[in-house]
C-alpha positions in Angstrom: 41.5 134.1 97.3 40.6 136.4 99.8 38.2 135.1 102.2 34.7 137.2 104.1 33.3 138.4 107.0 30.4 136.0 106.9 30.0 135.3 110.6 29.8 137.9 113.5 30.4 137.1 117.2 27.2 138.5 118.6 27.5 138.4 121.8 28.3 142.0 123.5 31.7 142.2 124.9 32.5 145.8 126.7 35.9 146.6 125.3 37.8 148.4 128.4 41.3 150.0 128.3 43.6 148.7 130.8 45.8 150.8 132.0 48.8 150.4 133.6 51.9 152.2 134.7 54.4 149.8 133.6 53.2 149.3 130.3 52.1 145.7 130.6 48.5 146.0 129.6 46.5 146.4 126.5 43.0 146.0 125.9 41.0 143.1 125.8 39.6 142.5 123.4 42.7 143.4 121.3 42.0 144.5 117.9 44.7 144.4 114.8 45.1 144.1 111.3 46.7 141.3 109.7 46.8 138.5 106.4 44.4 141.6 105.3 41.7 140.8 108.1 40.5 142.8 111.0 41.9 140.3 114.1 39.8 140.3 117.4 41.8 138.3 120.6 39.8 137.9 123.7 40.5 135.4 127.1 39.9 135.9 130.6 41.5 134.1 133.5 44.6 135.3 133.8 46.6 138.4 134.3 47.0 141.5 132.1 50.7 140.1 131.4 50.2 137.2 130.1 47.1 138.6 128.1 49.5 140.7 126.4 51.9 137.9 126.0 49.5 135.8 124.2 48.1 138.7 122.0 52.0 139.1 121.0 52.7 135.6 120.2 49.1 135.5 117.7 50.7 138.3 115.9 53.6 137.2 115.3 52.7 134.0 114.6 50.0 135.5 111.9 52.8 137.6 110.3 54.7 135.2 110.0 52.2 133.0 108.1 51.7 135.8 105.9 55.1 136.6 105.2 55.6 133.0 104.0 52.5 132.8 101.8 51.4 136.4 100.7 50.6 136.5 97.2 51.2 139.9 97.2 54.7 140.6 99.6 57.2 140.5 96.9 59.5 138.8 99.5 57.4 135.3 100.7 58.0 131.9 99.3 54.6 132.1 97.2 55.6 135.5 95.5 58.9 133.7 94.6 57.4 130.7 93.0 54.8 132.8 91.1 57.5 134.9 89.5 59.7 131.1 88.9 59.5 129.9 84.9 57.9 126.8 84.8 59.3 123.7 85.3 61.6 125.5 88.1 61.9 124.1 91.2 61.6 126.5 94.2 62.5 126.3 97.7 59.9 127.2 100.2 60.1 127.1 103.8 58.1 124.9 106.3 55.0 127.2 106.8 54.9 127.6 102.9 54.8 123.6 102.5 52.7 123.0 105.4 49.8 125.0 103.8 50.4 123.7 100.2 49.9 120.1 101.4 46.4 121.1 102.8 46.1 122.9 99.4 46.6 119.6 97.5 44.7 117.4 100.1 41.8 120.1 99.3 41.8 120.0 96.2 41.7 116.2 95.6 38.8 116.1 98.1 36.9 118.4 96.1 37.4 117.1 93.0 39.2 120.5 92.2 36.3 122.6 93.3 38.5 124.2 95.8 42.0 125.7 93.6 43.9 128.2 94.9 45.9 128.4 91.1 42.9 130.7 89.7 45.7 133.5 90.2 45.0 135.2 87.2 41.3 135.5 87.8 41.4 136.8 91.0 43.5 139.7 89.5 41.3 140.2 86.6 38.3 140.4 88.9 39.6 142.8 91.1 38.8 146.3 90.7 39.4 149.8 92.9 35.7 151.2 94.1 36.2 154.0 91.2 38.2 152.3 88.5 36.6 151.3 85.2 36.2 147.6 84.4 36.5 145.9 81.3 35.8 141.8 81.6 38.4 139.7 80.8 37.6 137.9 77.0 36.2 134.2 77.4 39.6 133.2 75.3 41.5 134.6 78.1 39.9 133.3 81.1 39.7 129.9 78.8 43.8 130.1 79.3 43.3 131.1 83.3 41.9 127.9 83.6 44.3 125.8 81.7 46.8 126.8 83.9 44.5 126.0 86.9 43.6 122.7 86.7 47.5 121.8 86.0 47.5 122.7 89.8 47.2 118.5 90.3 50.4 118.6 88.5 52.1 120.6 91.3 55.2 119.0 93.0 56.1 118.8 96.7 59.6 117.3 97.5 61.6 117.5 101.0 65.3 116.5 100.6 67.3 116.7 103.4 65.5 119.2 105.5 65.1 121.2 103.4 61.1 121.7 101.2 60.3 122.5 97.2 57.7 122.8 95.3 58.4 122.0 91.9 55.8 123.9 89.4 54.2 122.2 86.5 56.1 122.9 83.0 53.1 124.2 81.5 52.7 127.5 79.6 50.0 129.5 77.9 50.2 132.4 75.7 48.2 135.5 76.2 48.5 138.6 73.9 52.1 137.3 73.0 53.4 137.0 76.5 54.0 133.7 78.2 52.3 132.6 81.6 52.8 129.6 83.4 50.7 128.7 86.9 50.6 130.8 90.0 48.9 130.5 93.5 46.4 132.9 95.8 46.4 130.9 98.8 44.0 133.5 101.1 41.6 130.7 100.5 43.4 128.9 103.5 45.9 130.6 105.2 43.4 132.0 107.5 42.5 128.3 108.5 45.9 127.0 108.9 46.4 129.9 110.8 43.5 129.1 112.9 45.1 125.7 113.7 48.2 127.4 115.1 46.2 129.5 116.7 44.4 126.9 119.1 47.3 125.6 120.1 48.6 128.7 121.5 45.2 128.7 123.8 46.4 125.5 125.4 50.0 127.0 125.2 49.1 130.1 127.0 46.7 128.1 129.3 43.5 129.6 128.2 40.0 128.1 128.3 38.0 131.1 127.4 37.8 133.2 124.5 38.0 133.2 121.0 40.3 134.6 117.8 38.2 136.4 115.2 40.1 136.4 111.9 38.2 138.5 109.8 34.3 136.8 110.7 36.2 133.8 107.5 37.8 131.4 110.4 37.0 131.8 114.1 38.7 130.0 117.0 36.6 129.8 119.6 36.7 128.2 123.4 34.1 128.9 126.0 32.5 132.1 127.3 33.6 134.3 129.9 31.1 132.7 131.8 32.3 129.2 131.2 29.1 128.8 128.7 28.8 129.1 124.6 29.0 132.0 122.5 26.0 132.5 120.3 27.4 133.2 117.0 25.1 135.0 114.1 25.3 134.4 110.6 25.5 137.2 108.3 22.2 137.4 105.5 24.1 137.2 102.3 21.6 139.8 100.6 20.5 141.7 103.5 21.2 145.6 103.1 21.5 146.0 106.3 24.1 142.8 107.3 21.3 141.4 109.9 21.8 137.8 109.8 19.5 134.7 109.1 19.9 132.2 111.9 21.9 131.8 115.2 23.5 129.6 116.5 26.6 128.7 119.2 30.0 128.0 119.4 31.8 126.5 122.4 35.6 124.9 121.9 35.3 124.8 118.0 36.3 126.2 115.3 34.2 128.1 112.2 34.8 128.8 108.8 32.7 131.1 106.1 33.1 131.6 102.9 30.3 134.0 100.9 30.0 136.8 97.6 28.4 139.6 99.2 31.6 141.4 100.8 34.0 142.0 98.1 32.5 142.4 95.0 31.1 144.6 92.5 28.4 144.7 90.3 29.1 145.7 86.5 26.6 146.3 84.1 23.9 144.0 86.2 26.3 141.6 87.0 27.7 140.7 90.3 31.6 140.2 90.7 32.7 138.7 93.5 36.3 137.5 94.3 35.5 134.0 94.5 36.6 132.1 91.5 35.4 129.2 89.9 37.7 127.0 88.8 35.8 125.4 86.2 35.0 129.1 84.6 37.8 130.9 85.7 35.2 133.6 86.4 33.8 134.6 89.7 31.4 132.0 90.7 27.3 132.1 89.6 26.5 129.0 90.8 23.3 130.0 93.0 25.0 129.6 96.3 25.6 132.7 98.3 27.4 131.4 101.0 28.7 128.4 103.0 30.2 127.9 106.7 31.3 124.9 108.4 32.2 124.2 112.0 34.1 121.6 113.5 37.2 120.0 112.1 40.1 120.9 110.5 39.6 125.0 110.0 42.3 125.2 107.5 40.1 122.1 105.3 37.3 124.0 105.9 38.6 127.4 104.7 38.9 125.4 101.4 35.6 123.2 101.6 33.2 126.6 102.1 34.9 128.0 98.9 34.5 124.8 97.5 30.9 124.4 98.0 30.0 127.7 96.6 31.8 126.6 93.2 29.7 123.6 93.2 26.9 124.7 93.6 23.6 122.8 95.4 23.0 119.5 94.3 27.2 118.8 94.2 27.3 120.8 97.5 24.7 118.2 99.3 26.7 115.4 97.8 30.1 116.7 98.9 28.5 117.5 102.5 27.2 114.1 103.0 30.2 112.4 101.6 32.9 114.2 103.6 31.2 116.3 106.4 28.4 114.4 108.1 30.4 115.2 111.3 30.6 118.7 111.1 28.0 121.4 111.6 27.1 122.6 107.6 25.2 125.5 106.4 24.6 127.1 103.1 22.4 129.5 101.9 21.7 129.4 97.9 18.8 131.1 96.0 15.9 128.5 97.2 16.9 129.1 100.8 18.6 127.6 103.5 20.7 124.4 103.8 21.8 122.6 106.7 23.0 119.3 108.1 22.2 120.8 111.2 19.1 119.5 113.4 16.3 122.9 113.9 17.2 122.4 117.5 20.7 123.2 116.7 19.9 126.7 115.5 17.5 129.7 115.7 16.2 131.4 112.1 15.4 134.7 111.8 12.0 134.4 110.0 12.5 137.5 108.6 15.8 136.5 106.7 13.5 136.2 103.7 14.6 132.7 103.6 13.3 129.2 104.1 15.1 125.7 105.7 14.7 123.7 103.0 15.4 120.4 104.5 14.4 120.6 108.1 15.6 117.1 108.2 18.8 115.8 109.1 19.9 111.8 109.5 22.8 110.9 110.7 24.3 114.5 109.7 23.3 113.7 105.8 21.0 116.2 103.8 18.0 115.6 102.7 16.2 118.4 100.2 12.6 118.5 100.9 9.9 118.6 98.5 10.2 122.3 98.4 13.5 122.2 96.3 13.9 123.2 93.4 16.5 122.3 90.9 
């Protein structure tokens, strides 16, 4: 699953071309496209060199991630255990493992909210801006989600060095062909990637800066000036992608998940390339989207997904549960939801949205009077 920009860096950074005889300097910021995101690097502090040094490492690092777990290169260890029979067991390599362990760990922290086996779905809900689109049959996506919630059933085994991933020997059949389970990770490769990524700050020796994947997982340290960013938060049903509160982001990571970049809207109804495990379909819960910051960015790539399939009342549950500690907010079709002190962010009143619980104990939620189930 494909994750969205639903979080700018607003503050203003003059992008200037280096140049340089010998060939050692590139801008900064650098700007490139990979694990189908628009990538912004930016640190100050040290020479153009090693700049360029630690812009190479990034993308190399992110291709290789990508390689390992594209759903859609033919050649990574996910595309060969989608196209394994089921029951097989399939070798992956370390990266591949790595990032199906979070998977799993995700997935049994959401109570399978968070799935990356909704596969199918994601295919049948994708369409080119001109192409005509027919919605999958409820029998189908019925079958879609048979073979998703037999994700649980999933296998990870490491003998002697080497790692597996042994799929469930489970089947359906769809217009007489046979399917058995297969994975989208997008949902939180960027995050795991993110991970890697602040590592290779303290690698490189960098204490400014940040790593924009996409606006869906941002790696962030301080400012140029030694200070925060201010970070703005993209209004989910603003025309004109203004955003509904501010807020900042110094040595931390964020995560966003949200419906309003990729999707379409067929005969009234909005598409959106979130799925929802427990429909198969792409989700109508009422929540528009979700970001979380602090933590474990690759969890969190899974958690904001997962609390858009949820919906409100399991969302607040699952956020006070599991992620009192971080930095929550949501927006859903009453308004605004946060675990997040007003001192801790700035709303545009003219988001056409309200806080609806302006307080916050402890990090836990509680919905105001002005909720509405």
């Amino acid at each position: 699953m494909k994750k969205l920009y639903a979080a700018i860096l607003s503050v203003l950074i003059a992008f200037t071309v280096l140049i340089c005889g010998c060939g050692t300097s590139i801008p900064n910021p650098f700007f490139f496209n990979a694990m189908h995101a628009d990538v912004t690097v930016t640190a100050h502090g040290k020479t153009d060199a090693d700049f360029k040094n630690f812009c190479v490492e990034i993308k190399e690092t992110l291709s290789a991630i990508e390689a390992s777990v594209s759903a859609t290169d033919q050649n990574s260890y996910v595309s060969k255990f989608n196209r394994a029979a089921a029951g097989e067991k399939v070798q992956l390599d370390k990266c591949a493992y790595d990032i199906l362990s979070l998977a799993k760990q995700a997935y049994e922290i959401t109570e399978g909210f968070y799935n990356p086996a909704v596969y199918y779905s994601v295919q049948a809900f994708t369409k080119d801006k001109n192409a005509p689109f027919t919605p999958p049959a409820t029998e189908v996506t019925d079958k879609y989600k048979q073979l998703a919630d037999m994700f649980g059933e999933l296998e990870l085994i490491v003998e002697n060095g080497a790692y597996y991933a042994v799929k469930p020997n489970f089947t359906v059949e769809i217009n007489g062909e046979t399917y058995s389970i297969k994975l989208d990770l997008g949902g939180i490769a960027k995050g795991y990637a993110a991970n890697v990524i602040n590592a290779l700050f303290a690698k490189h020796g960098y204490e400014t800066g940040y790593v924009n994947l996409g606006g869906s997982s941002i790696v962030c340290k301080s400012s140029k000036s030694g200070g925060a960013y201010t970070l703005g938060m993209t209004n989910p049903r603003s025309p004109t992608g203004d955003n509904y509160l501010t807020t900042t982001l110094q040595n931390d990571n964020l995560s966003t998940s949200g419906d309003y970049r990729n999707y379409f809207i067929h005969e009234g109804v909005r598409y959106c390339h979130i799925i929802d495990p427990t429909t198969a379909r792409p989700v109508q819960t009422g929540v528009y989207t979700a970001t979380v910051i602090g933590g474990d960015p690759a969890l969190n790539d899974a958690y904001t997904t997962a609390i858009m399939t949820m919906g409100t009342q399991k969302a607040v549950e699952f956020i006070n549960k599991n992620l009192s500690s971080s930095r929550v907010f949501f927006v859903c079709e009453e308004g605004i939801i946060t675990n997040v002190p007003p001192t801790g962010y700035t709303l545009n009143k003219n988001c056409g949205y309200a806080v609806i619980n302006e307080i916050s104990q402890d990090g836990k939620i509680i919905l105001g009077d002005n909720y509405v189930a």
